[in-house]
C-alpha positions in Angstrom: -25.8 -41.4 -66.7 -27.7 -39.4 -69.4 -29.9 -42.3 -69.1 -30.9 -42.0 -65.4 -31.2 -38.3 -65.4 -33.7 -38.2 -68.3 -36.1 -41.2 -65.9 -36.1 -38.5 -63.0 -36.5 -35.2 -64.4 -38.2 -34.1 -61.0 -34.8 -34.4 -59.4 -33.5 -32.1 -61.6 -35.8 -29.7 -60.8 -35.8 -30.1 -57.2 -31.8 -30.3 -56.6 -31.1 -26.7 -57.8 -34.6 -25.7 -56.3 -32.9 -26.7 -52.9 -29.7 -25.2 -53.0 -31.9 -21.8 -53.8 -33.6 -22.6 -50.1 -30.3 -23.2 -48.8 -28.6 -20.1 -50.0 -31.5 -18.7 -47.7 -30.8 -20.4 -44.7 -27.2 -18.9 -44.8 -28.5 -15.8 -46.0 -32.0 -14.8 -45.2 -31.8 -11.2 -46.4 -35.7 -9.9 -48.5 -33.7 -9.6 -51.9 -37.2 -10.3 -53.3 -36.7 -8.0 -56.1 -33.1 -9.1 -57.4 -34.1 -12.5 -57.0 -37.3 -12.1 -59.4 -35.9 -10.3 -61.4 -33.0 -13.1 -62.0 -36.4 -15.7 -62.0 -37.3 -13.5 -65.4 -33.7 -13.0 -67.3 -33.6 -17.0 -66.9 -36.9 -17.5 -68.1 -36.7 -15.7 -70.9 -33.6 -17.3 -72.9 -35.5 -20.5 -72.4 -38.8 -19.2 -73.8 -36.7 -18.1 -76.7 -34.5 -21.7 -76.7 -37.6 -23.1 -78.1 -38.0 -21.0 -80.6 -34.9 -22.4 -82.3 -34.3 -24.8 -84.9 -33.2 -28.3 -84.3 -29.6 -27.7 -85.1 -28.9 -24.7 -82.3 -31.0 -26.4 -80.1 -28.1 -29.4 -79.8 -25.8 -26.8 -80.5 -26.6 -24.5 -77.3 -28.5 -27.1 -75.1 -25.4 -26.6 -72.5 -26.6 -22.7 -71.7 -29.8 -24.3 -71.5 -29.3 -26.1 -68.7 -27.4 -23.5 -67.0 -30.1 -20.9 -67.6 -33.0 -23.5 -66.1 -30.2 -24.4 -63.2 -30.2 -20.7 -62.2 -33.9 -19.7 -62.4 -35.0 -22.8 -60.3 -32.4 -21.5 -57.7 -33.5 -18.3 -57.7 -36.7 -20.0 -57.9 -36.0 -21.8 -54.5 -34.5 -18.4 -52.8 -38.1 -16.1 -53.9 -40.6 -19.2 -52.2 -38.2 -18.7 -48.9 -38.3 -14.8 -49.0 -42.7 -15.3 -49.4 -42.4 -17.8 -46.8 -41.1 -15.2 -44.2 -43.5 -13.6 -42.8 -41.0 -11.0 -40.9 -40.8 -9.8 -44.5 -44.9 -8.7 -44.9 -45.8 -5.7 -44.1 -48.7 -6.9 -41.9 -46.7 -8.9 -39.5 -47.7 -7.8 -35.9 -44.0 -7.3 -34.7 -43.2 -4.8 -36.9 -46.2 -2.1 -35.0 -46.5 -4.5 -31.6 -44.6 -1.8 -29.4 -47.1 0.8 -30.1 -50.2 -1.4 -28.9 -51.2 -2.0 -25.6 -53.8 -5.8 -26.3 -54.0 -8.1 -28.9 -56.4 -9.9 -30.2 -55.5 -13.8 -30.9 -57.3 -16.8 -32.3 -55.9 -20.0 -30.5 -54.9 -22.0 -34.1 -54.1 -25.4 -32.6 -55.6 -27.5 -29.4 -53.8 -26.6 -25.8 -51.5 -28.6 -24.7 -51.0 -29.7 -20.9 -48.6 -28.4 -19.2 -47.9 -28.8 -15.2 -48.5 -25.4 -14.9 -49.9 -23.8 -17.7 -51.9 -24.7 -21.1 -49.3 -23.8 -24.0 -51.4 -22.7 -27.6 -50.5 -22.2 -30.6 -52.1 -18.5 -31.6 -52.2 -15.9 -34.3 -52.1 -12.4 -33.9 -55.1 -10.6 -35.7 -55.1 -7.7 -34.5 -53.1 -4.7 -32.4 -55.3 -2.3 -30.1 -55.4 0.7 -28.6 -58.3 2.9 -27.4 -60.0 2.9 -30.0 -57.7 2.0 -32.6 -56.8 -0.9 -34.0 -55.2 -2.7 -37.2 -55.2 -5.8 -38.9 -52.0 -8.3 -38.6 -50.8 -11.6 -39.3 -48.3 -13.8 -37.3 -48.3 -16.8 -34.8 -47.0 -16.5 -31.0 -46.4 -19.0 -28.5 -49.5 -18.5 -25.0 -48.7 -19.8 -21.7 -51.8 -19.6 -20.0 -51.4 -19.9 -15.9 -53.7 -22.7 -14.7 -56.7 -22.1 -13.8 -60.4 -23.4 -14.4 -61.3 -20.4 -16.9 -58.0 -21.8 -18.9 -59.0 -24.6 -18.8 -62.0 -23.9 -21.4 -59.9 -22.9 -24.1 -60.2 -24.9 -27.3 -59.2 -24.5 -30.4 -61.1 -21.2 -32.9 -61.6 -19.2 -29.6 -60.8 -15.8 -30.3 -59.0 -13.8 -27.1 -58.1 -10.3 -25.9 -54.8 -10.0 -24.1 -52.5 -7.9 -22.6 -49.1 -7.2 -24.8 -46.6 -8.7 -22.9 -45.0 -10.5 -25.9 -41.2 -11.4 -25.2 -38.7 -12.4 -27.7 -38.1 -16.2 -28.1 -33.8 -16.2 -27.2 -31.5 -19.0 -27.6 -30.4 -20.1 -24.2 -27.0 -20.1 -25.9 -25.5 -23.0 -24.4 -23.3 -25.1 -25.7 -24.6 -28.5 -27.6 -28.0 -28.1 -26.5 -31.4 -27.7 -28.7 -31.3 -24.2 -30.2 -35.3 -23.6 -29.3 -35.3 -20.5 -30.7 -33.9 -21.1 -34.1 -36.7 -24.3 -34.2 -39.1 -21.3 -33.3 -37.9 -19.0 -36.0 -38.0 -22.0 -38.4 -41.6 -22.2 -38.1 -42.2 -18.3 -38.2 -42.7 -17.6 -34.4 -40.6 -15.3 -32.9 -42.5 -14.8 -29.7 -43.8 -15.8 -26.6 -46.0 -14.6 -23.9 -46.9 -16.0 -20.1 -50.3 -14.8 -19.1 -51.9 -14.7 -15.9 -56.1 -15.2 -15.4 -56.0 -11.4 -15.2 -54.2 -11.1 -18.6 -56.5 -12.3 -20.7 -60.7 -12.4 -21.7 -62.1 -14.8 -23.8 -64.3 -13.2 -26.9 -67.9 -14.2 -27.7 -66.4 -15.2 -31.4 -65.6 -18.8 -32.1 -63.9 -19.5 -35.6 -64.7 -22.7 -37.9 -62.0 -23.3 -40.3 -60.9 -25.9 -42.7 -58.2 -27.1 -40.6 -60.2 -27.0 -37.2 -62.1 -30.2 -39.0 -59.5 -32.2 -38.8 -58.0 -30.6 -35.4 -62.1 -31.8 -33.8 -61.2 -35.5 -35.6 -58.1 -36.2 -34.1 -59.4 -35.0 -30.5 -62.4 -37.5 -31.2 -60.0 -40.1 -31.9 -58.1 -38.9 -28.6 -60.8 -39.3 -26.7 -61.8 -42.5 -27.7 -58.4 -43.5 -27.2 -58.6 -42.6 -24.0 -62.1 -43.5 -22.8 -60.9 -47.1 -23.5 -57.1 -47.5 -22.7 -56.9 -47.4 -19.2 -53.2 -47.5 -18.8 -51.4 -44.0 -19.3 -48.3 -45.7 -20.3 -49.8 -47.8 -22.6 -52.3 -44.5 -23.8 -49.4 -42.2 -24.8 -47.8 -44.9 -27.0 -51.1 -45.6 -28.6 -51.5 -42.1 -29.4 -48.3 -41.3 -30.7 -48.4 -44.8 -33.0 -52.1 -43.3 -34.2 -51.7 -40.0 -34.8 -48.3 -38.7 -34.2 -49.4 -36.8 -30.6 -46.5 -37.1 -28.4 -47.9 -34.5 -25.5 -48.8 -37.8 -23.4 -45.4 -40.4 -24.1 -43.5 -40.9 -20.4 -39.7 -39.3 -21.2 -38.3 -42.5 -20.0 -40.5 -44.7 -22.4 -39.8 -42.1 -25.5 -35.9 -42.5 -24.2 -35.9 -46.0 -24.9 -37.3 -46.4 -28.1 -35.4 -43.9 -29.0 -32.1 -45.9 -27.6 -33.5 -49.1 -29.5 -33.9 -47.7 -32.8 -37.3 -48.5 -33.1 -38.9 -44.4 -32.2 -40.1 -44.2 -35.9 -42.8 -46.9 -35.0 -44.2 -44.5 -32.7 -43.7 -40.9 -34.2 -45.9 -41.1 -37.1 -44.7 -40.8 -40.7 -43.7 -42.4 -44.0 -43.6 -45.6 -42.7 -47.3 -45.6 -41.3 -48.3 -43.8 -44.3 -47.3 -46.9 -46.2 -48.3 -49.4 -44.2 -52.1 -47.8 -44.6 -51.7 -47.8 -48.6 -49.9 -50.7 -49.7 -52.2 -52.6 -47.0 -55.5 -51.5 -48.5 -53.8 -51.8 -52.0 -53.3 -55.4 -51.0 -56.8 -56.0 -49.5 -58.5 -54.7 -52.6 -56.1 -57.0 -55.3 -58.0 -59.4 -53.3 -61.1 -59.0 -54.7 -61.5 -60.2 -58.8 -63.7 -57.3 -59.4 -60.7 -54.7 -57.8 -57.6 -56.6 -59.3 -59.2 -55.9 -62.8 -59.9 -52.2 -62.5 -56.4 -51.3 -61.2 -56.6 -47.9 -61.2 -59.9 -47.5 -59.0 -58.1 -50.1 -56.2 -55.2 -47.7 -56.6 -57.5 -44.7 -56.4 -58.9 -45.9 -53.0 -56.2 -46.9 -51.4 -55.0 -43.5 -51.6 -58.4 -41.8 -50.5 -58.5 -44.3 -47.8 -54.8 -43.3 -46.8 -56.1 -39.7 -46.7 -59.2 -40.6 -44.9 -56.5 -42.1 -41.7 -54.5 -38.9 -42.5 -57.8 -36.7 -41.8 -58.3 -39.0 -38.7 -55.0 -38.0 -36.8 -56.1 -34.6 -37.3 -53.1 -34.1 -40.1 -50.4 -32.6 -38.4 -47.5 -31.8 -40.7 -45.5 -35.2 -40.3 -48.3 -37.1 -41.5 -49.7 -34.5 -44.4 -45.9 -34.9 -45.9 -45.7 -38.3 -45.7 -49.3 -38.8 -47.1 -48.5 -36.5 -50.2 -45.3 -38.1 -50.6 -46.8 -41.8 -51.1 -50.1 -40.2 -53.1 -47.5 -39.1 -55.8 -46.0 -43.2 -55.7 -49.4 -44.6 -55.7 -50.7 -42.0 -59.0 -47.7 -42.7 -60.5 -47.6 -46.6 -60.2 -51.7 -46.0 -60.9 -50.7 -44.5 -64.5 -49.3 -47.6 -65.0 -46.3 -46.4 -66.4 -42.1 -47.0 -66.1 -42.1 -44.4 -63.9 -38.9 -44.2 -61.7 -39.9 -44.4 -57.9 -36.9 -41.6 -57.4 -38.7 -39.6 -59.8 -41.9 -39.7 -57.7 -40.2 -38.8 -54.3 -38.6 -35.7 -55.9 -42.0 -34.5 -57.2 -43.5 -35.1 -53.8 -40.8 -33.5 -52.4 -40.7 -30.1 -55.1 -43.9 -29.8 -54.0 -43.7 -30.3 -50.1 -40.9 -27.6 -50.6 -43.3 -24.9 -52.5 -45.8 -25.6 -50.0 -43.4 -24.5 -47.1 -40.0 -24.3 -48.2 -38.9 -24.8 -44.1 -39.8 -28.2 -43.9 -36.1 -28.7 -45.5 -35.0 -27.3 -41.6 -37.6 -30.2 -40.4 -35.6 -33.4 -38.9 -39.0 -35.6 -40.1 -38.8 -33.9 -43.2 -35.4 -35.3 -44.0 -35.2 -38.3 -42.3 -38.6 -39.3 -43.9 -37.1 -38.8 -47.5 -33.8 -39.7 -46.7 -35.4 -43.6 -45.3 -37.4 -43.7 -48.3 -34.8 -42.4 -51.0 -32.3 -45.3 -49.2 -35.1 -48.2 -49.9 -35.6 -46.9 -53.2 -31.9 -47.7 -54.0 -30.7 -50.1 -51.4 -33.6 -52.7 -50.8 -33.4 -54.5 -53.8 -29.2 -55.2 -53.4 -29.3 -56.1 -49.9 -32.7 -58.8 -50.3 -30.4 -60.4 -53.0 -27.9 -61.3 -50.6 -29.8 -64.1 -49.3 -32.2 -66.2 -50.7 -34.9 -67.7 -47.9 -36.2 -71.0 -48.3 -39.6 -70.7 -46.7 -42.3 -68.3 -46.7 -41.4 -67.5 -43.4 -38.1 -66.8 -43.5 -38.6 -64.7 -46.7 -41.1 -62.6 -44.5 -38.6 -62.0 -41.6 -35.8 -61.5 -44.5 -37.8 -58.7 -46.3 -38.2 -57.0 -43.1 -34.4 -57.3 -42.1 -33.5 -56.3 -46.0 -36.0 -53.0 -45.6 -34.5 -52.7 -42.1 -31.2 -52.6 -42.8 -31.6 -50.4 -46.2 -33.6 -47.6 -44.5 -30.7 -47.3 -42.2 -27.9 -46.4 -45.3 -28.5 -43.2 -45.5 -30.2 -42.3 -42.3 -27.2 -43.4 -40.3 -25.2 -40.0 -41.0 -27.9 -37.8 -40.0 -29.1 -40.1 -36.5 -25.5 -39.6 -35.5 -25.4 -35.8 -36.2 -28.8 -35.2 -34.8 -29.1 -37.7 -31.6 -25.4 -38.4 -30.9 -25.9 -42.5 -30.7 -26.6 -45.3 -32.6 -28.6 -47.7 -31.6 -26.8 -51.5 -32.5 -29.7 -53.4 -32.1 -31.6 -52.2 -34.6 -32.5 -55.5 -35.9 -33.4 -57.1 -33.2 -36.1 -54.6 -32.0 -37.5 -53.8 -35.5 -38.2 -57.3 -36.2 -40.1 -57.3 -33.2 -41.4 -53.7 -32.9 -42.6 -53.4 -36.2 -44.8 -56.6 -36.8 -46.5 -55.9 -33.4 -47.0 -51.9 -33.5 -48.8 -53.0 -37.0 -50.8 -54.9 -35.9 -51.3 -53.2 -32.7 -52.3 -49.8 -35.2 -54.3 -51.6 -37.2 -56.4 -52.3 -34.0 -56.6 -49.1 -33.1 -58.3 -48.2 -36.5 -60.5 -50.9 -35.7 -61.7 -49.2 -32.2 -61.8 -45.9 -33.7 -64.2 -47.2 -36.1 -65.9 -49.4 -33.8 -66.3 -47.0 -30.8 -70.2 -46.9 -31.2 -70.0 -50.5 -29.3 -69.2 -49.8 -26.1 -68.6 -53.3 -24.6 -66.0 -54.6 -28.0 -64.7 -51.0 -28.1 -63.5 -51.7 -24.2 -62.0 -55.3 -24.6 -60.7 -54.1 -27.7 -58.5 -51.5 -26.1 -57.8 -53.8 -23.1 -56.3 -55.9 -25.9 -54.2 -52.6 -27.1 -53.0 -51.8 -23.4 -51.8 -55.4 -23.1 -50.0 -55.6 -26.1 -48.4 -52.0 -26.1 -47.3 -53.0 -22.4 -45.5 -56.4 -23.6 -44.0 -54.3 -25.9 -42.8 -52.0 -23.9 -41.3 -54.6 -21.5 -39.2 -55.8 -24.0 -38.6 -52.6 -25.4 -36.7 -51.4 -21.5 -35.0 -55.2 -21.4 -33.5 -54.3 -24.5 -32.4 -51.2 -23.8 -30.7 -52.0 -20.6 -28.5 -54.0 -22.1 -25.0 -52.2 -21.7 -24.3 -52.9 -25.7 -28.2 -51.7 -26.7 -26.8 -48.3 -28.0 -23.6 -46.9 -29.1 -23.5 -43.2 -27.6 -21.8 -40.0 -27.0 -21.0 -39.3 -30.8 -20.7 -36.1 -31.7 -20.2 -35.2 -35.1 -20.1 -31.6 -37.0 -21.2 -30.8 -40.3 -18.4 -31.1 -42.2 -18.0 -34.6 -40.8 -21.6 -35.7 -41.3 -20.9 -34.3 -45.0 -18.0 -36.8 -45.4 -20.2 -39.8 -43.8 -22.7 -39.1 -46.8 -19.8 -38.9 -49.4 -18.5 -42.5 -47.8 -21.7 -44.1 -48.0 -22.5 -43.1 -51.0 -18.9 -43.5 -52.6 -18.7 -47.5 -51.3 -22.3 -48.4 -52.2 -21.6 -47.1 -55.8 -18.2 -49.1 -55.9 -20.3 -51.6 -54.5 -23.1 -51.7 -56.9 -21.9 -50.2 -59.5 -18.8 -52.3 -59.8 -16.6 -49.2 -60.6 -12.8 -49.4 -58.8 -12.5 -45.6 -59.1 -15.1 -45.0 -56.4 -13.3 -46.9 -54.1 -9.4 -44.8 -53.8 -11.6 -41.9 -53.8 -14.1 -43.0 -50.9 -11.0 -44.5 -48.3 -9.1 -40.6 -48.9 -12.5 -39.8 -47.3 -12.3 -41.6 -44.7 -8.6 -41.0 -44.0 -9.8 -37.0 -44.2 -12.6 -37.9 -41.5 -10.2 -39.7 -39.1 -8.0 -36.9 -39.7 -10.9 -34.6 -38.7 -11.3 -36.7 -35.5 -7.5 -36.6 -34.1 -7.9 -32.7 -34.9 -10.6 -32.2 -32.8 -9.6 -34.6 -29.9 -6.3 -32.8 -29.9 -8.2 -29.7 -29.1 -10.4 -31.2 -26.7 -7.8 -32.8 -24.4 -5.7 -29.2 -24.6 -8.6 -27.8 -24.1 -9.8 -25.7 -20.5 -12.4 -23.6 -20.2 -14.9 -22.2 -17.8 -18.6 -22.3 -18.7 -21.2 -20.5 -16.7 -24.9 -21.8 -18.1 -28.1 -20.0 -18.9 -29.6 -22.2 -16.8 -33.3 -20.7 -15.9 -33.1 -19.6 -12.1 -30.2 -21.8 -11.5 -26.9 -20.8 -10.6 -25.3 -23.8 -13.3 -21.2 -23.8 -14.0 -18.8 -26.0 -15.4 -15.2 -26.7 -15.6 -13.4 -28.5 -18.4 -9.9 -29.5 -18.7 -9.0 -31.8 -21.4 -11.5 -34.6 -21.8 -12.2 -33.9 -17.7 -15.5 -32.0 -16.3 -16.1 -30.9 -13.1 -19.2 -29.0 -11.7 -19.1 -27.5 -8.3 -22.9 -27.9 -7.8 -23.0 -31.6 -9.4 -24.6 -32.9 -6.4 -27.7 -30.6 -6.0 -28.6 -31.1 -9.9 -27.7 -34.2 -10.5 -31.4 -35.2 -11.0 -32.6 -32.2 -12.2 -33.6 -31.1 -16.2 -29.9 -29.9 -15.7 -28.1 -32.1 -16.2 -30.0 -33.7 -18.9 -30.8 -30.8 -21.0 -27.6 -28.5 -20.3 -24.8 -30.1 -18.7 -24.7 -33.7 -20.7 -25.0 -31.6 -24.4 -22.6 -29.5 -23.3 -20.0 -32.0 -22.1 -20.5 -34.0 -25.0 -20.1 -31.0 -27.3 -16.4 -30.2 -26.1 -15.6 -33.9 -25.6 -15.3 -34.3 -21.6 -16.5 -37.4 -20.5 -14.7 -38.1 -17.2 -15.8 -36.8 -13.5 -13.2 -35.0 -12.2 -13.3 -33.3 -8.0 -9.6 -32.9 -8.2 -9.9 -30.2 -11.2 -10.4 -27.4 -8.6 -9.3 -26.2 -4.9 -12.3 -24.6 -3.8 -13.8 -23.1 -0.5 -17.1 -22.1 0.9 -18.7 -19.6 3.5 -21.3 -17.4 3.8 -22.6 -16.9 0.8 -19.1 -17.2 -1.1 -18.0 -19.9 -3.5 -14.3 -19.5 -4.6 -12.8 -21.7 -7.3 -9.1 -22.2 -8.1 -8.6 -23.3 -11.9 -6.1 -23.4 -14.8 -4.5 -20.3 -12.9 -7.4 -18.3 -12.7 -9.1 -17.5 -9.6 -13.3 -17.6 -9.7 -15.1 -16.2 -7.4 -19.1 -16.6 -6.6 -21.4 -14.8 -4.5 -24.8 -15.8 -3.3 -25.7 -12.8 -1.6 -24.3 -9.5 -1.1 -24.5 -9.3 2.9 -20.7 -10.2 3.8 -17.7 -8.1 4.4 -14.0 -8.5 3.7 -11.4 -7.7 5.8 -9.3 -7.4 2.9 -9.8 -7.0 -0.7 -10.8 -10.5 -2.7 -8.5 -10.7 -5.5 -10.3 -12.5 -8.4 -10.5 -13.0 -12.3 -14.0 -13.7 -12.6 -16.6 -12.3 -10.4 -20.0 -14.4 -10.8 -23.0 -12.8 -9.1 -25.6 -15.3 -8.7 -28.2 -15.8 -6.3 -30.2 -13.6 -4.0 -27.3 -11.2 -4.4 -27.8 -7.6 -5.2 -24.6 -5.7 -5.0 -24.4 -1.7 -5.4 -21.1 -0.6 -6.9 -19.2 0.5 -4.0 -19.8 -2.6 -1.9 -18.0 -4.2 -5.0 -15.2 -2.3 -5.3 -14.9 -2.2 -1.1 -14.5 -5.7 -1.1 -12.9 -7.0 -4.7 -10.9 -6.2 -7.4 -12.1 -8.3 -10.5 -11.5 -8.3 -14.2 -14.8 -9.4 -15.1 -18.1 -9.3 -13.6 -20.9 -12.2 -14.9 -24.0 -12.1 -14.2 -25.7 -15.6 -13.9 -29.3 -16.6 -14.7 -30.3 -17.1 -11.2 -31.0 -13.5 -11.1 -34.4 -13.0 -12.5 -34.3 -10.9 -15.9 -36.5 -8.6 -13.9 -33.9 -7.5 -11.5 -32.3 -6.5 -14.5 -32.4 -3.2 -15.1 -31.6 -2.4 -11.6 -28.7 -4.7 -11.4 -27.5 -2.6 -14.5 -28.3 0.9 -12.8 -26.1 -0.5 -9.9 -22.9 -1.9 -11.7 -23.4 1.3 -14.4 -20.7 2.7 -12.5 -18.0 -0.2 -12.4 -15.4 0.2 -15.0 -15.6 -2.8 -15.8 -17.0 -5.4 -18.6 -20.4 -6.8 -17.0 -22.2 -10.4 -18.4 -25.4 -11.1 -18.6 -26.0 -14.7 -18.9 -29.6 -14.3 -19.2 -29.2 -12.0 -22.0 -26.5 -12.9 -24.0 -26.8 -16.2 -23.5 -24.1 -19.1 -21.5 -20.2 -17.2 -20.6 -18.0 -19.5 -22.0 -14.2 -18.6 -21.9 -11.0 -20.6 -23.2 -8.7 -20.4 -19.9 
């Protein structure tokens, strides 16, 4: 064991510098000064360590290790407090109230939307009159279409009105927290402007990363000046240069249920593809395969150089730093450990932007790469090919099959499937969207020609469409993918410690790993009954924050009911609310017979677990006698004043659902001021969800 730690130093730098980042994430409070102050008591016994003789250095090398330990967490928790810019004084938000216009610079190019071009922009400046100051900090721009949007590129420098919003968490169960992916990436805010909203400056700014930005729109537009096929286009931009704005839903959906979506979101494995292919192409060449180090020193540059061309979005700068630190340390020719390398990569990713640990690329990337490092090897020994051939389709199988050790935890915890025909589609995906890449390199280069640059990307739309045919037959298939898993954190914690405790018994050849890793998987079954004991006792009443849509649920055991199933059945509704949400608490079975429920004029009353629901669409109706209900939902075109409420109800609770547009708000809030009772706003505080 002493052994392997001293071969990958690096991870023992980067393992406490991670738990310092994580400590953050759990506890994001500016303790900038406590921390460096902790950075410097550390440092200092260690600066003094060295000054010791041989002897005490043996002696005390135990409280150096814990003093590095704690400086490199505190290390890890200072890089995340710099990192934040809520924390700097000149963030906009902190003076944005006071201003009246802003003036952004759009940072990245729009993106399409079907009814407004969404950028990317940072806040320079705050005016007012006369005044203004200097800031810092990057908002989301919805810009309503319109031709003079439609000029906006990336460096333009704009004027517009302050009506920033904060970015909220729909707070529904289950589904993609968009706001905490937001706050990941520093943006807390988001604005919708109309034509009026908005002037474009006479200042256009150049910068370093704008370059690259102007090279992967070249590439773009070559791309598309020479696939005809939209389909086929968004695929081949995605497998180029990681830009996803143009990949049909359905397409992405069944990748993604095949297992083969890495081959088209760009990362690690593209990166390597690129350098161990030019690696290979130069050890070709007598000249080359002598000076090892310059055929290792331009297959690096060249992996840069396809890096520049995609425009380097983050995906593919990680992955091309991570494989630059491989490729210098195999070019030191040295026994350097591979691990070793992906933890320096990594430290330094992490110092770079300490949030890319939040990053599902980021760890997936690392995770893929860190399970090759240690798996490949074992599982190509288990079979020995007899041909060329079939060692070619073995390696890929092997590298296939390794890549998904560790991965397998955090696809389940992430995606809620596995796909169980992995190996089918990434013998077949992989070979062909390399080649099919390598082509596209080809045109790019090649573009000057128009009448090769054409048939070549005929060629590409062909290929990409055969591909995708047999990507949908594969998915249909009713055994394709295994789905609806839903997994916590605590149980993707003990998936890790299984795989990790049977591969060592496994390779390792220890029998104490092995008592110790099936109590871990009796302790995860255990988890399991717990929770489906509480889902099948389980009832509840869920009222979404479902964007001007009246959206409700009812759950009883592992049964689901929705009352308006039928008119959002193909609506973003049911595939972006209801599905997480059902999965989430474990309901997976249809069920009308949940309810006794009536409708008229405007009124929707609902009969569950004991509990009487009422909804009202509009607030035009009169009772003869006073509705008796538990929940009051007001949904709708309704706009109720307090009297009309108590005239014609007597409720415990009022909610307020997000059909009601937040600017009927403070109205709505005027009007029901007077009702002694609890009021819910859905749109506010996110989706009503009550145990029954």
């Amino acid at each position: 064991m002493n052994m392997f730690w001293k071969e990958v130093p690096f991870l023992r730098i980067v393992l406490p510098f991670v738990i310092g980042i994580l400590i953050f994430f759990y506890e994001p409070a500016s303790y900038w000064i406590p921390s460096t102050i902790c950075v410097l008591l550390c440092a200092l016994p260690l600066v003094l360590f060295n000054q010791l003789n041989d002897y005490l250095k043996i002696k005390y090398a135990f409280w150096k290790g814990i003093f590095l330990q704690l400086m490199l967490i505190s290390a890890g928790y200072l890089v995340c407090i710099f990192h934040t810019v809520s924390n700097q004084s000149n963030w906009y938000k902190h003076a944005v109230i006071n201003f009246d216009y802003a003036l952004i610079m759009i940072k990245e190019e729009p993106q399409e939307k079907p009814k407004t071009r969404k950028v990317l922009a940072e806040v320079k400046e705050l005016c007012r009159g006369t005044l203004s100051i200097a800031t810092k900090g990057d908002v989301f721009i919805y810009f309503k279409q319109s031709e003079k949007a439609s000029t906006l590129k990336q460096g333009d420098i704009l004027l517009v009105k302050n009506v920033f919003r904060d970015i909220r968490s729909n707070g529904n169960p289950g589904e993609f927290d968009y706001a905490s992916y937001c706050h990941s990436k520093n943006i807390y805010q988001t604005a919708y402007l109309k034509e009026s909203d908005w002037a474009l400056g006479s200042l256009h700014v150049t910068t370093f990363i704008s370059f690259f930005d102007r090279l992967g729109e070249r590439s773009r537009n070559i791309l598309k000046l020479n696939i005809q096929d939209s389909i086929s286009l968004g695929i081949a931009e995605a497998l180029l240069m990681g830009y996803r704005n143009d990949i049909d839903p359905d397409v992405w959906q069944a990748y993604s249920n095949t297992g083969i979506v890495h081959v088209i979101a760009i990362s690690g494995m593209h990166m390597a593809m690129i350098y161990m292919s030019v690696r290979w192409l130069l050890f070709l060449i007598p000249f080359m395969k002598r000076n090892r180090m310059l055929s290792l020193s331009l297959a690096i540059v060249f992996m840069w150089m396809f890096a520049a061309m995609t425009g380097l979005p983050p995906s593919v700068t990680r992955a091309a730093i991570m494989f630059s630190f491989l490729g210098i340390g195999e070019m030191l020719d040295r026994d350097i450990s591979g691990l070793n390398n992906l933890a320096a990569s990594a430290f330094c990713l992490l110092c770079i932007n300490p949030f890319w640990l939040r990053d599902v690329g980021f760890q997936l990337s690392y995770l893929a790469v860190l399970s090759l490092l240690l798996f490949y090897s074992r599982v190509y020994n288990w079979f020995e090919p007899k041909s060329k051939i079939g060692d070619a389709i073995w390696k890929l199988m092997a590298g296939t099959i390794a890549a998904q050790i560790l991965t397998f935890p955090l696809c389940v915890y992430y995606f809620h499937q596995f796909p169980l025909l992995f190996l089918l589609t990434n013998l077949i995906a992989v070979p062909a969207t390399t080649i099919i890449l390598y082509a596209e390199i080809v045109l790019i280069v090649f573009s000057w020609l128009p009448i090769f640059a054409n048939f070549l990307g005929g060629c590409i739309s062909l290929a990409i469409s055969l591909l995708n045919e047999f990507v949908f037959y594969i998915g249909k298939l009713s055994f394709a993918v295994w789905s609806g898993l839903q997994i916590n954190g605590f149980q993707t914690l003990l998936l890790f410690g299984i795989v990790i405790l049977l591969s060592t018994w496994l390779m390792a050849k220890k029998k104490m790993y092995l008592p110790v890793a099936l109590s871990a998987v009796f302790l995860l079954l255990c988890s399991f009954t717990i929770d489906r004991f509480h889902s099948l006792r389980q009832q509840r009443l869920i009222v979404y924050n479902d964007p001007k849509k009246s959206t409700i649920d009812l759950i009883k055991g592992d049964h689901f009911y929705s009352p308006d199933g039928d008119s959002i059945a193909t609506s973003n509704s049911l595939k972006y609310v209801l599905q997480p949400s059902r999965l989430f608490y474990g309901a997976f079975r249809k069920d009308s017979t949940l309810i006794n429920s009536m409708s008229s004029k405007g009124i929707d009353v609902f009969q569950f677990a004991g509990k009487r629901i009422v909804r009202i669409r509009n607030s035009t109706f009169r009772s003869s006698q006073t509705i008796q209900a538990d929940y009051l939902i007001l949904s709708g075109t309704s706009d109720p004043e307090a009297d009309w409420i108590r005239s014609n109800f007597s409720v415990s609770m009022i909610i307020v659902d997000s059909s009601i547009p937040s600017w009927k708000m403070e109205d709505l809030k005027r009007k029901l001021g007077g009702l002694a009772l609890p009021v819910y706003y859905v749109i506010e505080k996110g989706a009503f969800v009550v145990a029954l």
